[in-house]
Backbone as JSON Lines, residues from 0, in Angstrom:
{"i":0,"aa":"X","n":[22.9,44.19,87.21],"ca":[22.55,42.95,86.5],"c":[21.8,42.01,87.43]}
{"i":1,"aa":"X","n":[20.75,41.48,86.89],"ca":[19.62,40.34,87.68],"c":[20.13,38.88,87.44]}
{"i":2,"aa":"X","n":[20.75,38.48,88.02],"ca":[21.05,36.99,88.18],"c":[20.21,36.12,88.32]}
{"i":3,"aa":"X","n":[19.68,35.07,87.76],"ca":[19.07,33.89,88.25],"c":[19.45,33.06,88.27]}
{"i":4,"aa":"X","n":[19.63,32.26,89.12],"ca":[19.68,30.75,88.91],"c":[18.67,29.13,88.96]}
{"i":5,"aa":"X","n":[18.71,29.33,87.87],"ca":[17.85,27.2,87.56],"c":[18.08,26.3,87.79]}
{"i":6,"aa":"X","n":[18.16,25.82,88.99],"ca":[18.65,24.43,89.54],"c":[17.29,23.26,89.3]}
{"i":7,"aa":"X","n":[17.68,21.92,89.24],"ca":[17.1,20.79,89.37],"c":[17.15,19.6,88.96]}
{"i":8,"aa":"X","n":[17.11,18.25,88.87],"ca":[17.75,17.45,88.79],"c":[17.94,17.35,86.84]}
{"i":9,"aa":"X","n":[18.96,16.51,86.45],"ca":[18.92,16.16,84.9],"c":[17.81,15.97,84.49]}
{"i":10,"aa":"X","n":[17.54,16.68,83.09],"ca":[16.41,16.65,82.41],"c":[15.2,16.5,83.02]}
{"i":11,"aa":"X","n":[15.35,17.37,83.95],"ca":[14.05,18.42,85.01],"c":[13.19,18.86,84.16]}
{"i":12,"aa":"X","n":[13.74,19.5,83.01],"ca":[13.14,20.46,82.43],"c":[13.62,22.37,82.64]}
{"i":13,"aa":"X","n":[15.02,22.48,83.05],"ca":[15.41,23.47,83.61],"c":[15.47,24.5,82.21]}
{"i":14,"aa":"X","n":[16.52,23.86,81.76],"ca":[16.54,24.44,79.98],"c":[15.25,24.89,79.61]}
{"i":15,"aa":"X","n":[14.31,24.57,79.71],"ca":[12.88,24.95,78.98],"c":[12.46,26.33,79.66]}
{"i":16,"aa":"X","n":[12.34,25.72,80.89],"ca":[11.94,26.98,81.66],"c":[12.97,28.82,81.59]}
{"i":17,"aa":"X","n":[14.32,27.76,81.79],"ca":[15.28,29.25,80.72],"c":[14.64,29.62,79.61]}
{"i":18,"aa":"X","n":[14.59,28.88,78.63],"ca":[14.54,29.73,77.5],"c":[12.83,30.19,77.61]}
{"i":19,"aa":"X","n":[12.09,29.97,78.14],"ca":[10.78,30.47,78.7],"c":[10.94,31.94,79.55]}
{"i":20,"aa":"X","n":[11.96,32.05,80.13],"ca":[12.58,33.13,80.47],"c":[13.15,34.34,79.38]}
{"i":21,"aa":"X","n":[13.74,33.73,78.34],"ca":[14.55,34.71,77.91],"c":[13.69,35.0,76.39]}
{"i":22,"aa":"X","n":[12.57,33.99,76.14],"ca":[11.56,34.64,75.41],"c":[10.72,35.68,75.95]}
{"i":23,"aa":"X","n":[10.71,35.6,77.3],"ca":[9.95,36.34,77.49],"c":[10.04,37.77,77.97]}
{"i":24,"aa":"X","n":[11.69,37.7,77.89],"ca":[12.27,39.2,78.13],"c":[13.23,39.35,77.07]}
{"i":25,"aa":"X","n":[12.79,39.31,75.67],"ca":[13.58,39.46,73.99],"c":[13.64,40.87,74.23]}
{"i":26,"aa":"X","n":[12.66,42.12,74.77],"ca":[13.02,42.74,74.4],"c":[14.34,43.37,75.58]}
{"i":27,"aa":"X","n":[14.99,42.66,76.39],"ca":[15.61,43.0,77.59],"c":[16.91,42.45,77.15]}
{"i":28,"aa":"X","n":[18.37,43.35,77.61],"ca":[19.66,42.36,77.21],"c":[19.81,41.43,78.15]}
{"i":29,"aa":"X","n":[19.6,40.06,77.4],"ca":[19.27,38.7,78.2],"c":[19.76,37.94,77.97]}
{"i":30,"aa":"X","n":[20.47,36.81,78.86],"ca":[21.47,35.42,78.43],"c":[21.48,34.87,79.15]}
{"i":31,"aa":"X","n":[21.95,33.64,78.5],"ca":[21.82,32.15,79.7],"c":[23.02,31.8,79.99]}
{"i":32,"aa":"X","n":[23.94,31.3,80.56],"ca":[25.02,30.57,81.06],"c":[24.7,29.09,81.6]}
{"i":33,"aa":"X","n":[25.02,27.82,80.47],"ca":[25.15,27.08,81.19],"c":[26.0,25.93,82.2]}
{"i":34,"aa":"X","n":[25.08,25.7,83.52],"ca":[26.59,25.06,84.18],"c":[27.44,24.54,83.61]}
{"i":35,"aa":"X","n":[26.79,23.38,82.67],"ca":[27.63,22.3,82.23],"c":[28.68,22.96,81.37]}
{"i":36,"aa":"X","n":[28.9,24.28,80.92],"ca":[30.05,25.08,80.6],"c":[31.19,24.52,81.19]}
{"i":37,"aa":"X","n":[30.88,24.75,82.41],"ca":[32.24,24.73,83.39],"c":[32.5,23.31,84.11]}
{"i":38,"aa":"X","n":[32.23,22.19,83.17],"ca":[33.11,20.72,83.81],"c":[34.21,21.04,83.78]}
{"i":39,"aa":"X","n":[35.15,20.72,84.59],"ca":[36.95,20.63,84.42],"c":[37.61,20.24,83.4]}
{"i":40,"aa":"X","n":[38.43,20.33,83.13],"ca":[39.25,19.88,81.88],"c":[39.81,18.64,82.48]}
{"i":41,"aa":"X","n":[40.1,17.77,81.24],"ca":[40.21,16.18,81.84],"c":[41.4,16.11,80.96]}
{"i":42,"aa":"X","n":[42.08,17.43,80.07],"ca":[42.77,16.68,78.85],"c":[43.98,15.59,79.49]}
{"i":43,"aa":"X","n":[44.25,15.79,80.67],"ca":[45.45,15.13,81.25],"c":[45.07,13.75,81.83]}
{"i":44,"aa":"X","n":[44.24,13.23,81.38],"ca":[43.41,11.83,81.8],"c":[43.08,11.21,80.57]}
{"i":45,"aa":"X","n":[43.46,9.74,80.54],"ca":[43.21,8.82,79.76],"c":[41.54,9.05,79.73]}
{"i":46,"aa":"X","n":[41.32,8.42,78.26],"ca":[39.72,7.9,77.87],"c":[39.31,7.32,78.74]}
{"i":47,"aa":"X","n":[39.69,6.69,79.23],"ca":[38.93,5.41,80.03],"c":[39.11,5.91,81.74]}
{"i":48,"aa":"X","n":[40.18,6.92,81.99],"ca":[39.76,7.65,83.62],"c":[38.54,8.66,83.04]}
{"i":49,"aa":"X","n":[38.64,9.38,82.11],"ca":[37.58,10.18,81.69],"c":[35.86,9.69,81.82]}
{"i":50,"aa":"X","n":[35.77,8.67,81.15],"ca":[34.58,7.67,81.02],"c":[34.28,8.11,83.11]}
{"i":51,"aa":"X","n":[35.23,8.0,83.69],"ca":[34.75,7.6,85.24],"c":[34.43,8.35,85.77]}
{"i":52,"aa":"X","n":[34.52,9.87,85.29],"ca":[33.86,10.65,85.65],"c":[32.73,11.32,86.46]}
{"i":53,"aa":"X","n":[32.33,11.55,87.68],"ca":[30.98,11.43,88.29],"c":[30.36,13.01,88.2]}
{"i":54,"aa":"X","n":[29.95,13.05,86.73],"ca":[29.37,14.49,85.79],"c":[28.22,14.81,87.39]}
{"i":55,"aa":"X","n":[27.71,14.08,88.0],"ca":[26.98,15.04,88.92],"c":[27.2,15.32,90.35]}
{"i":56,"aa":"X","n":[28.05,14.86,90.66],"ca":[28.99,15.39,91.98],"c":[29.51,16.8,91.92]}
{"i":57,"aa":"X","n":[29.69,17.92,92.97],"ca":[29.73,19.23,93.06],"c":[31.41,19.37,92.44]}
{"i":58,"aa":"X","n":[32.18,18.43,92.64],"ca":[33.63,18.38,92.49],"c":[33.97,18.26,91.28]}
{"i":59,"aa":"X","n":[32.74,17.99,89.97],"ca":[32.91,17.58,88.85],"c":[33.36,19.15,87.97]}
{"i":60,"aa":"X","n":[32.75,20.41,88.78],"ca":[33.06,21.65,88.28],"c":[33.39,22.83,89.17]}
{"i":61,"aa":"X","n":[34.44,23.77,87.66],"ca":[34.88,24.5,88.28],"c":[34.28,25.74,88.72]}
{"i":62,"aa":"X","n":[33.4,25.62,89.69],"ca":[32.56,26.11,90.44],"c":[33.33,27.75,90.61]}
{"i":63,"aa":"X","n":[34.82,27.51,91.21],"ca":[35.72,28.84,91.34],"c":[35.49,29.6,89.63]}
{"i":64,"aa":"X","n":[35.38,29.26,89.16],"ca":[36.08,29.85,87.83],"c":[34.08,31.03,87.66]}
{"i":65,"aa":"X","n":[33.57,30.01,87.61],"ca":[31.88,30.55,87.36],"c":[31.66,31.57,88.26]}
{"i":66,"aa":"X","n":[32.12,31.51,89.25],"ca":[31.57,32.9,90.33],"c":[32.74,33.49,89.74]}
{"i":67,"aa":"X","n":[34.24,33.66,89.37],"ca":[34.78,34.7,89.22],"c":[34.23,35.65,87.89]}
{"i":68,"aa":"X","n":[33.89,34.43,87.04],"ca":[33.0,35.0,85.88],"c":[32.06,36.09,86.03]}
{"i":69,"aa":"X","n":[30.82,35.45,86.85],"ca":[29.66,36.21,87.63],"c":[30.16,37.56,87.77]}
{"i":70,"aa":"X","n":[31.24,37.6,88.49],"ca":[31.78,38.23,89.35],"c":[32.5,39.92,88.54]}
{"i":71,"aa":"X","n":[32.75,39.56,87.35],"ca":[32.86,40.19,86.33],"c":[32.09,40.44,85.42]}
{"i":72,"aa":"X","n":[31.6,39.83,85.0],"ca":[29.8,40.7,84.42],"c":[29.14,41.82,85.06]}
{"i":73,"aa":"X","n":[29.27,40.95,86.3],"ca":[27.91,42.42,87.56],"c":[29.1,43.8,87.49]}
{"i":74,"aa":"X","n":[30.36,43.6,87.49],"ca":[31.09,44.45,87.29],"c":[31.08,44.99,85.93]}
{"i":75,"aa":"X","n":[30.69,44.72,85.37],"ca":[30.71,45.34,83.93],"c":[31.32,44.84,82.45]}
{"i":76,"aa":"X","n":[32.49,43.5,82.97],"ca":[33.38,43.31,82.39],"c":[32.93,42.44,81.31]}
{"i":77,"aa":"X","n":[33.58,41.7,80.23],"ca":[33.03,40.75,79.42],"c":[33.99,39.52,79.82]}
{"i":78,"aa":"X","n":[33.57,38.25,79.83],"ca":[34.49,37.47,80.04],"c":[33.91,36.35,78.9]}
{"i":79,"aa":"X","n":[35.3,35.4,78.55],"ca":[35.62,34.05,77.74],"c":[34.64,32.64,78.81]}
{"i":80,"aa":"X","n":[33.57,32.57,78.29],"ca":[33.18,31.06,78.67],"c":[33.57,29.7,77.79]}
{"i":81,"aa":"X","n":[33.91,28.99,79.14],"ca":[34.66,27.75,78.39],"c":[33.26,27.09,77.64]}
{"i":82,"aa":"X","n":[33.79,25.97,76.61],"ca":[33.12,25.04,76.77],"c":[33.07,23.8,76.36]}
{"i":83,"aa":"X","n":[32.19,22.63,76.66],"ca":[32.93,21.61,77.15],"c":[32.13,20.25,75.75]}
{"i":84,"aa":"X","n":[33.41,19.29,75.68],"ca":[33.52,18.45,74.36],"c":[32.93,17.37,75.36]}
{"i":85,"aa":"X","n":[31.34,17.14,75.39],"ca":[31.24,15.57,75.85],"c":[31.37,14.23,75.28]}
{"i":86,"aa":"X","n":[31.46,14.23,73.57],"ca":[31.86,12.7,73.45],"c":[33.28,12.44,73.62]}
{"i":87,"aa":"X","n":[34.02,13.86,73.75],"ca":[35.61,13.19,74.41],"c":[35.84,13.87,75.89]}
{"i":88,"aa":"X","n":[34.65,14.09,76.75],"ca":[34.92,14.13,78.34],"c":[35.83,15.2,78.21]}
{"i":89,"aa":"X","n":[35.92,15.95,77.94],"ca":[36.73,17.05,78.35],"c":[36.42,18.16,77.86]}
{"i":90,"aa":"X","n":[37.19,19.44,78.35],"ca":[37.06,20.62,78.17],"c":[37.36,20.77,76.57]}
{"i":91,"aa":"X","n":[36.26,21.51,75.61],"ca":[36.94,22.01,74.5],"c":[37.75,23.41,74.26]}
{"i":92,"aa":"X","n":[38.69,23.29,73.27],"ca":[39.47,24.55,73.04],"c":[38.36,26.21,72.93]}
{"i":93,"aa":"X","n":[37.72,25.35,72.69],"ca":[36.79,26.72,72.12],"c":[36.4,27.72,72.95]}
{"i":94,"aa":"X","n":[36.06,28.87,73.0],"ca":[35.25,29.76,74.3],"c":[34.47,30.17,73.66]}
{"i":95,"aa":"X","n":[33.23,30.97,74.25],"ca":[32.14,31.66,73.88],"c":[32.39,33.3,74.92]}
{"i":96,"aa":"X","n":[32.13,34.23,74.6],"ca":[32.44,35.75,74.45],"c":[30.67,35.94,74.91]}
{"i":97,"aa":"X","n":[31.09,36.54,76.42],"ca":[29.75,36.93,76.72],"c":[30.25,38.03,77.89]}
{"i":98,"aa":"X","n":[28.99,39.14,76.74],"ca":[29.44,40.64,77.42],"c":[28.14,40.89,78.38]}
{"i":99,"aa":"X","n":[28.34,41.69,79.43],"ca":[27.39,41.84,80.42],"c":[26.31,42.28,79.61]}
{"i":100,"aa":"X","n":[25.09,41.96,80.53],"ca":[23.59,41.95,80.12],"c":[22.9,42.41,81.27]}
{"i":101,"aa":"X","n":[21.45,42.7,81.44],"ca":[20.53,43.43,81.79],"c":[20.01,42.14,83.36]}
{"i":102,"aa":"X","n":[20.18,40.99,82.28],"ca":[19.49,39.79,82.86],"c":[20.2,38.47,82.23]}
{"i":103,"aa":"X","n":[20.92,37.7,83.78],"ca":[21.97,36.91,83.44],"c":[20.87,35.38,83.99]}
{"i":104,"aa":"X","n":[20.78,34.28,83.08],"ca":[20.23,33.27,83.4],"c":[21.13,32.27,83.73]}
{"i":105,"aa":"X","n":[21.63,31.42,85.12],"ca":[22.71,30.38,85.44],"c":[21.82,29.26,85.23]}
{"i":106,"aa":"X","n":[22.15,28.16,84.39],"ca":[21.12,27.15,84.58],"c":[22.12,25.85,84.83]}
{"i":107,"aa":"X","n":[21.92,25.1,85.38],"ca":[22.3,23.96,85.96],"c":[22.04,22.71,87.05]}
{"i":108,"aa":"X","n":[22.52,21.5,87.14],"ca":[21.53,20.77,88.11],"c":[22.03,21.28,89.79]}
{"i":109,"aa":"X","n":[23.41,22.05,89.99],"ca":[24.2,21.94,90.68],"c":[24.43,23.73,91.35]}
{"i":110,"aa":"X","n":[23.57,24.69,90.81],"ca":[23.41,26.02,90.41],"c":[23.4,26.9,91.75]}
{"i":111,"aa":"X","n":[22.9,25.85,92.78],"ca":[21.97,25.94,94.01],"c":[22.94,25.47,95.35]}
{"i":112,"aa":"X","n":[24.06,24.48,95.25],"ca":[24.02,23.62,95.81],"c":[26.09,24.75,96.72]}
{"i":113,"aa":"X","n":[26.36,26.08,95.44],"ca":[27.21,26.74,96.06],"c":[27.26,27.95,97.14]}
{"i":114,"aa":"X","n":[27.68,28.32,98.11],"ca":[26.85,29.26,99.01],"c":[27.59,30.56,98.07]}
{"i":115,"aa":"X","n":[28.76,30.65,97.31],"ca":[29.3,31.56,96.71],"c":[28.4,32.19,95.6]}
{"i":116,"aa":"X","n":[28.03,31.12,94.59],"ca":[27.32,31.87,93.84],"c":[25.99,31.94,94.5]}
{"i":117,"aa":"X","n":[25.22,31.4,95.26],"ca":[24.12,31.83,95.56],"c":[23.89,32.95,95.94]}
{"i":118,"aa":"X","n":[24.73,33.43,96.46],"ca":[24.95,34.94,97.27],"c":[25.28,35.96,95.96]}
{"i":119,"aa":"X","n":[25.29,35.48,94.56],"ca":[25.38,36.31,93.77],"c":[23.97,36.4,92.94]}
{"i":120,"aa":"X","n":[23.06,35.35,93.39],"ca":[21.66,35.27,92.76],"c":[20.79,36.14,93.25]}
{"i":121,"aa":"X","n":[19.54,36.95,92.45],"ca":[18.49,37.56,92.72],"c":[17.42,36.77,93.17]}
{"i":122,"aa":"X","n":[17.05,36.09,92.22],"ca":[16.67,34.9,92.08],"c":[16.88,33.39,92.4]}
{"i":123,"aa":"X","n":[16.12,32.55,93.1],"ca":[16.74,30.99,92.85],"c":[15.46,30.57,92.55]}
{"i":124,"aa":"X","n":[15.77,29.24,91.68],"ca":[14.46,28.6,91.37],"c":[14.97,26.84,91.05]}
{"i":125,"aa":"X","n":[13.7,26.11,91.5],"ca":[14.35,24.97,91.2],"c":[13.23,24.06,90.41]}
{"i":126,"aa":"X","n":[13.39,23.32,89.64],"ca":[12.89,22.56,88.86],"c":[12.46,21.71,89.63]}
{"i":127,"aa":"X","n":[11.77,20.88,90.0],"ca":[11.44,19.89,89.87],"c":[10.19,18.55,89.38]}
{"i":128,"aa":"X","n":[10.83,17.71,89.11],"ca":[10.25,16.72,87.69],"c":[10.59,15.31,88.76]}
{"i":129,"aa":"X","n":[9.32,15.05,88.61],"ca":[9.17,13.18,89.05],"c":[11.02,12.44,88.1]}
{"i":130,"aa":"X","n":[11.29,11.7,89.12],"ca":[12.45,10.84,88.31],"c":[12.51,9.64,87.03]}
{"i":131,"aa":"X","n":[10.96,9.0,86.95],"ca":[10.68,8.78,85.75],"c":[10.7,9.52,84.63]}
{"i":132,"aa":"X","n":[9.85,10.38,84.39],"ca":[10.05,11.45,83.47],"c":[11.32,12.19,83.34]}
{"i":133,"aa":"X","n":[12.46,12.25,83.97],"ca":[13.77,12.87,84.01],"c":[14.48,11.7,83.02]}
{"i":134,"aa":"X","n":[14.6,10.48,83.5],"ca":[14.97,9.18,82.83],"c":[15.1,9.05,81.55]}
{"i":135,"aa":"X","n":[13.37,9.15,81.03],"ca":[13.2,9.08,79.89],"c":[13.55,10.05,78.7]}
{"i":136,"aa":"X","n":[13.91,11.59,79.04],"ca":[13.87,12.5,78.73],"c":[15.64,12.53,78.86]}
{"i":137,"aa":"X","n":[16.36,12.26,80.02],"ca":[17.79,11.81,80.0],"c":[18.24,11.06,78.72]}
{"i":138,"aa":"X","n":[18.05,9.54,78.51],"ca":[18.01,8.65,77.32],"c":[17.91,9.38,75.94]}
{"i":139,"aa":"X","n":[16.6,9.98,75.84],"ca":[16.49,10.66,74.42],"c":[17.81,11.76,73.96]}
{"i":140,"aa":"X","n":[17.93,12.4,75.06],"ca":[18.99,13.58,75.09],"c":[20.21,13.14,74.72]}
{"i":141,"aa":"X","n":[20.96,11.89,75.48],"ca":[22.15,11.51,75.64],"c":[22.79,10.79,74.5]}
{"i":142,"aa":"X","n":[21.3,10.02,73.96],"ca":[21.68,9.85,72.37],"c":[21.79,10.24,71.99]}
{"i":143,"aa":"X","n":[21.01,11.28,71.35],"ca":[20.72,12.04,70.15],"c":[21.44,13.0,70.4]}
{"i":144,"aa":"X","n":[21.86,13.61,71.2],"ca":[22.64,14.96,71.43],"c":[24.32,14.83,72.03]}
{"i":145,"aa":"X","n":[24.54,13.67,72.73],"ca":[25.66,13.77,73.54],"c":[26.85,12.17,72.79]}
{"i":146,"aa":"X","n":[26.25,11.83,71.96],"ca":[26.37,10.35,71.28],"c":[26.72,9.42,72.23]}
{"i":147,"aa":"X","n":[25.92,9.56,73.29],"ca":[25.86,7.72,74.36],"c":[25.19,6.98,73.48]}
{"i":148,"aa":"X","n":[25.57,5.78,74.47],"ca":[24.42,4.44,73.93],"c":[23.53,4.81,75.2]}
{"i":149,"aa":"X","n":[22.84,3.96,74.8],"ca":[21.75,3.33,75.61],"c":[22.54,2.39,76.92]}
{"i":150,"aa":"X","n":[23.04,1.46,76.87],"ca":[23.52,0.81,77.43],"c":[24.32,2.07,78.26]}
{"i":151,"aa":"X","n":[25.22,2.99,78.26],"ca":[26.28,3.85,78.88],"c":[25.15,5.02,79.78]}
{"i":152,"aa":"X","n":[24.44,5.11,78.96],"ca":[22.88,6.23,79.88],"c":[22.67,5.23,80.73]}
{"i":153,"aa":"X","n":[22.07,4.42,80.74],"ca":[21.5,3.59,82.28],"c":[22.41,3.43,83.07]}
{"i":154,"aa":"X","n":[23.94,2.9,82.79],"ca":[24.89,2.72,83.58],"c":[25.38,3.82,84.75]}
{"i":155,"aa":"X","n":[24.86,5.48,84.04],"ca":[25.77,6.34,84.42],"c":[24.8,6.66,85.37]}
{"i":156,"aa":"X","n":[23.39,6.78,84.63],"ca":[21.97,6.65,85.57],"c":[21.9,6.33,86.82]}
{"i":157,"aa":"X","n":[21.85,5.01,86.84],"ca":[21.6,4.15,87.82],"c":[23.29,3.93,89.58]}
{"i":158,"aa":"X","n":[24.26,4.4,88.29],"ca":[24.88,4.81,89.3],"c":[25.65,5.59,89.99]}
{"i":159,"aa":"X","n":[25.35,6.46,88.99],"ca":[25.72,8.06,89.62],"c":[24.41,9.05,90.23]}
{"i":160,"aa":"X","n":[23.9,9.24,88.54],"ca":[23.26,10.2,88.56],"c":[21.79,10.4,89.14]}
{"i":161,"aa":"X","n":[21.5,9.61,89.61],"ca":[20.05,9.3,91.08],"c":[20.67,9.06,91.96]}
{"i":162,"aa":"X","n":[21.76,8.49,92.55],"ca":[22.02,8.82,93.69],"c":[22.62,10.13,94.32]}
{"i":163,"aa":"X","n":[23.11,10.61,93.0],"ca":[24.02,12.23,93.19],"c":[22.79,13.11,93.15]}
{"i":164,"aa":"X","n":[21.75,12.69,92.97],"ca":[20.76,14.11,92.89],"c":[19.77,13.75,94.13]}
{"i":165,"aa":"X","n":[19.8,13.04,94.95],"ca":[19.45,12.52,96.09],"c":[20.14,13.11,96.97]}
{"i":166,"aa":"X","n":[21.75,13.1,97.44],"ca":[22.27,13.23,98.13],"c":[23.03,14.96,97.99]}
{"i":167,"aa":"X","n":[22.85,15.24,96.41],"ca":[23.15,16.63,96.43],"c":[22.63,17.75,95.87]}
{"i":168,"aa":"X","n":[21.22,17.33,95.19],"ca":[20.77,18.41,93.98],"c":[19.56,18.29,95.27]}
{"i":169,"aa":"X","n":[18.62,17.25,95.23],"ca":[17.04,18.03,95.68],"c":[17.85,18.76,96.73]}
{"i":170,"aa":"X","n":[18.47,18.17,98.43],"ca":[18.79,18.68,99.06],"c":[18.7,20.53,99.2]}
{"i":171,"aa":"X","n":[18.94,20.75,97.63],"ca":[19.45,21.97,97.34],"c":[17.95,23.2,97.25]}
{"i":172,"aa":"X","n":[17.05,22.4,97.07],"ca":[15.62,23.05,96.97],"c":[15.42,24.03,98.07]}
{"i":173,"aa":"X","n":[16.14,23.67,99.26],"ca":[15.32,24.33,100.65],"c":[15.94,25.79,100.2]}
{"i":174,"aa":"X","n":[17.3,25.99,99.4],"ca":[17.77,27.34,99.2],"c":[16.87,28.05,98.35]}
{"i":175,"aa":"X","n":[15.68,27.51,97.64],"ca":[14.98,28.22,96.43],"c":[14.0,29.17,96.98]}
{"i":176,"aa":"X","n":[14.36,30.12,96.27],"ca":[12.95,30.9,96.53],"c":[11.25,30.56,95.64]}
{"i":177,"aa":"X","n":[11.52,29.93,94.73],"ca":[10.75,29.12,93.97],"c":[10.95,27.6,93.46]}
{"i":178,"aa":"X","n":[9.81,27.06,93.62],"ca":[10.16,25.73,93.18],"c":[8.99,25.59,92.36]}
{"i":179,"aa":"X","n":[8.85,25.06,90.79],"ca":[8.03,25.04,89.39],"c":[8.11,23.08,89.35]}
{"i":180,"aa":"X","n":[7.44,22.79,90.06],"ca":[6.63,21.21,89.7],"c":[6.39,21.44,88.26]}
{"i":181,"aa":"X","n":[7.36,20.2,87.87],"ca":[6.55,19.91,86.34],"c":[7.41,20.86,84.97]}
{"i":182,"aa":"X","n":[8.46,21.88,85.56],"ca":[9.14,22.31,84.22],"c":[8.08,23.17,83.92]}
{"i":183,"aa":"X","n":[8.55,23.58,82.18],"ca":[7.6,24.53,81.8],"c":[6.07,24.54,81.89]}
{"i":184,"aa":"X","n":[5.88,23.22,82.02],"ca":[4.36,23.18,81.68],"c":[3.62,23.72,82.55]}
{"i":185,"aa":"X","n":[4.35,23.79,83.97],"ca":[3.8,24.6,84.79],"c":[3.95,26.28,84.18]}
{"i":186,"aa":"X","n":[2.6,26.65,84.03],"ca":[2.53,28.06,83.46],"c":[2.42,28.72,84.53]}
{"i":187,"aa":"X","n":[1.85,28.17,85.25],"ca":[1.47,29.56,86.67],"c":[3.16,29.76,87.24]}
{"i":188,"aa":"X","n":[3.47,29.14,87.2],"ca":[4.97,28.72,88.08],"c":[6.22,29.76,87.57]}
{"i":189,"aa":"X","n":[5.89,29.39,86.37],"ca":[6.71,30.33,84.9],"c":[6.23,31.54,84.81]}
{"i":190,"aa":"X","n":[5.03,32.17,85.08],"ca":[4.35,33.29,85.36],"c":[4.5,34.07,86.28]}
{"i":191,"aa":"X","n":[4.97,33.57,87.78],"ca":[5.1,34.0,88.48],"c":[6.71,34.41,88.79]}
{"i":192,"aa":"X","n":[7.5,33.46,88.35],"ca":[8.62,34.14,88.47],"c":[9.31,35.24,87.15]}
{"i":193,"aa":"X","n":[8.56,35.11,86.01],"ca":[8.24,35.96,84.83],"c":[7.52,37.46,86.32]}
{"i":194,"aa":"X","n":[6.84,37.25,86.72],"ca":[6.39,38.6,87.37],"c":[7.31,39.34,88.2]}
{"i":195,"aa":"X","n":[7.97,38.15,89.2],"ca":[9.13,38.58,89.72],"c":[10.05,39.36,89.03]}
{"i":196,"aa":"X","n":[10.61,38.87,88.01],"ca":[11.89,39.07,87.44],"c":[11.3,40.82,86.8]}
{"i":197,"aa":"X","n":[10.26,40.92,86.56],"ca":[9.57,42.03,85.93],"c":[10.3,43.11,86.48]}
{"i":198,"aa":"X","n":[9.68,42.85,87.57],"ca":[9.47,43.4,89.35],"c":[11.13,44.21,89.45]}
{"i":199,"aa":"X","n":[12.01,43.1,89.82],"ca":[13.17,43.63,90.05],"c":[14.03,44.58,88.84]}
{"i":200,"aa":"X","n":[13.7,44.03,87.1],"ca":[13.93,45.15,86.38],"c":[13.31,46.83,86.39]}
{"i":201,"aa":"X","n":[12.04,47.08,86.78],"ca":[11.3,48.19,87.0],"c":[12.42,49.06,88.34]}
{"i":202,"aa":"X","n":[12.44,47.81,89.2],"ca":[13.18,48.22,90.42],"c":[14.64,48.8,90.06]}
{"i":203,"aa":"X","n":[15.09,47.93,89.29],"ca":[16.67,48.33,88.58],"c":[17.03,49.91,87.7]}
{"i":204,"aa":"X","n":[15.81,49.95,87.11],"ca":[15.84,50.95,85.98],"c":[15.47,52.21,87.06]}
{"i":205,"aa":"X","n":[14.62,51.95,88.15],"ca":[14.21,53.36,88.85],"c":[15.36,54.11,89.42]}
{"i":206,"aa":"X","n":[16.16,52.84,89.9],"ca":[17.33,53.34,90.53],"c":[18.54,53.54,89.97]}
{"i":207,"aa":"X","n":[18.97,53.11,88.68],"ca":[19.73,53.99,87.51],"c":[19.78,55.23,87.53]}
């Protein structure tokens, strides 16, 4: 199994470039895993310790649980992915059932930043997107998809989540073997690790 991992800061554009990936290998058994799967469970914390949450600090997930996962796929196995209730901060009951594949996509801002799973990647790649454009593209998301306000996005913004990707996500670039300025739109960028990934399936199948 070909591992990748998509690191780069919130609303980089990482997601795009996945699923730019896994269109482009439909006819290959292909899936994404995402980090934000694996936040911790908070059920044992009030609403309001929950709210305090620092979603982009390395400590925010269970980082152990994702490599044991990994860790069982490349082995063959199928494992239960959690996943996670953000307008009530915590882990939901629910799991998602994901059986090993050909080509495993890890996407996350934080993907990069473990020496455990890195050492389980074929691949590393990292997003990166000017912090204006992350901002704006943050806001739209957090409404419409995660039910923040406006007012609770800038707050979490301004004081978590730019300083946590300063001090722990770019940092994380020097581990990439690729870095795609600009998200999908970079085509050459997306092309080239589309060639890569080619590369190592041809390589996979010879040696089957």
């Amino acid at each position: 199994m070909i591992i990748i991992g998509v690191a780069g800061g919130s609303a980089s554009g990482k997601t795009s470039v996945s699923q730019a990936i896994l269109e482009g290998f439909a006819h290959e058994k292909i899936a994404m895993i995402e980090e934000d799967s694996y936040y911790k469970d908070q059920s044992n914390l009030t609403m309001d310790e929950r709210r305090q949450t620092n979603y982009d600090h390395p400590l925010a997930f269970d980082t152990d649980l994702l490599v044991a996962q990994l860790a069982e796929l490349k082995a063959g196995r199928a494992v239960d992915i959690p996943t996670y209730d953000f307008p009530n901060h915590t882990r939901a009951k629910e799991t998602r059932r994901q059986e090993p594949v050909n080509v495993l996509i890890i996407e996350g801002i934080l993907v990069l930043e473990d020496v455990k799973l890195r050492e389980l990647m074929d691949i590393k790649v990292f997003v990166d997107t000017d912090d204006d454009v992350r901002i704006i593209r943050r806001i739209k998301r957090d409404i419409e998809e995660r039910g923040r306000t406006l007012d609770s996005v800038i707050t979490q913004y301004l004081s978590a989540v730019k300083p946590m990707y300063h001090q722990f996500i770019e940092p994380t670039k020097r581990y990439a073997d690729i870095i795609i300025p600009e998200g999908v739109s970079n085509t050459v960028g997306v092309d080239i690790l589309k060639t890569k990934i080619e590369s190592l399936l041809r390589l996979a199948k010879s040696e089957a």
